[in-house]
N, C-alpha and C positions, 0 to 999 in steps of 0.2 A: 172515719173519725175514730180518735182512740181514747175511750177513757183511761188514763195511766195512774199512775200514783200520785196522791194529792201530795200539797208539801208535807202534811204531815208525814207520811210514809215514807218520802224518801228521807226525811231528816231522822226517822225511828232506822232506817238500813243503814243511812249513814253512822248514824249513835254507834250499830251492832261492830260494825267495820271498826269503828275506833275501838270498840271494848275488843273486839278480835287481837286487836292490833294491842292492846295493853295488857292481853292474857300473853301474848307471844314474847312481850319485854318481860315477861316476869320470869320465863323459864331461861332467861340469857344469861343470868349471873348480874355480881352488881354493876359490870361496866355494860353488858349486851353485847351485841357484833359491833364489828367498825360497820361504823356508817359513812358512805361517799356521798357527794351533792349530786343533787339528781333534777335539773329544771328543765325544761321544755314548753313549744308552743303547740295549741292544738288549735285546727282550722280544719273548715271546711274545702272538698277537692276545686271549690270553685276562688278561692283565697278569704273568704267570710272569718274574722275570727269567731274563736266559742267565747262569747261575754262570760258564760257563768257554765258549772258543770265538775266536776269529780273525776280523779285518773286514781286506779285503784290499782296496785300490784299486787299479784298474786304471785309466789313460790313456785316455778316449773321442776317438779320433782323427775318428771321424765327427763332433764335434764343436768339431772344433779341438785339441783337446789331445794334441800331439804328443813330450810327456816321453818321456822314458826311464826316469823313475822308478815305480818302485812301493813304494806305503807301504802299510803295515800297522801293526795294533795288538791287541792279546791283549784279549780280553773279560774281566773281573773282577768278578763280582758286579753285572752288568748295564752295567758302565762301560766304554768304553774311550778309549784318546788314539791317536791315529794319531803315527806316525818314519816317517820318512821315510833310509834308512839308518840313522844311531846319532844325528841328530836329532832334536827334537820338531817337529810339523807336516808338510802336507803341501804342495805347490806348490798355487797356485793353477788352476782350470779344472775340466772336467766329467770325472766316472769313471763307471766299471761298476764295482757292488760285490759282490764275495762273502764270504758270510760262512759262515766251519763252526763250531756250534753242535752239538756234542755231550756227555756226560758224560765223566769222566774214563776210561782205557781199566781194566776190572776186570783185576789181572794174575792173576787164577785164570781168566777168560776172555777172551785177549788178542785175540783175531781177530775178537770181537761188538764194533760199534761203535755204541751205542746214544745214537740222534739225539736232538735233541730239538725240532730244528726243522725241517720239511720239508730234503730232500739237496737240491734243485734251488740250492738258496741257496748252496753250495758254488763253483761255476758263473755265474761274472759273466754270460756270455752266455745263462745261463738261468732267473739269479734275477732278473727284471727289477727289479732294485735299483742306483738311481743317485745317482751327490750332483756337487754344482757347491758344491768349494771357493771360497768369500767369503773377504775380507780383513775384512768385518763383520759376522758370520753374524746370525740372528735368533737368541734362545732355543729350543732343541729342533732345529735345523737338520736334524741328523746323526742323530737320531734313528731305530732301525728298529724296526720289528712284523713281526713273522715266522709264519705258520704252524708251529703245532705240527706235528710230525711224527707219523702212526699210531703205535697201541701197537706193540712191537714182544715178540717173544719170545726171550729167551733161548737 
């Protein structure tokens, strides 16, 4: 069993992420980077779409990608589009991606956060999940497969 973060917490990390994300537009100048379209589906390795959930890109500096931004996109019935602040797209270059993939919070059990895809994926530096934004992507680029998370109890 795992007590995780209620919704309120992850809506407070979420909040941070955005405000992250809108201190890094402010140091771009008044146009910012270009930004390219960045959509993708995420699922489970068994085909399960993610209903609901967050794909967050992080800046790989060991790769060169020395932004200040961080873009994000809310998962919706397996799809999601990356903003980059209150943009669509994300700059171009390589990232660390994390992605939280759980059920909606039950508010008769606010303090169970019941996963649905392994937690480690939460965690850029430990979901070893990566993408290198193109200006020309292939079909399916951005796409993720996730481990299912353990049953969990109640």
């Amino acid at each position: 069993m795992y007590r995780g973060i209620a919704r309120g917490g992850r809506n407070v990390l979420f909040g941070f992420v955005l405000g992250l994300a809108a201190l890094g537009m402010s140091s771009c100048g008044p146009s910012g980077p270009k930004l390219v379209p960045v959509q993708g589906k995420v699922n489970l390795t068994d085909g399960t779409l993610i209903t609901y959930g967050h794909v967050v890109l992080y800046p790989d500096t060991s790769k060169g990608n020395n932004s200040k931004d961080i873009s994000q996109g809310t998962i919706r019935d397996g799809s999601y589009s990356i903003q980059t602040g209150a943009k669509q797209g994300a700059p171009l270059g390589a990232y660390k991606v994390g992605i939280e993939a759980a059920k909606e919070v039950d508010p008769n059990n606010p303090y169970f956060t019941e996963w649905l895809a392994d937690e480690k994926y939460v965690d850029p530096n430990r979901s070893g999940l990566t993408m290198e934004v193109v200006e020309n992507p292939e079909p399916n680029r951005y796409d993720f497969k996730l481990t299912p998370h353990a049953p969990q109890k109640k």
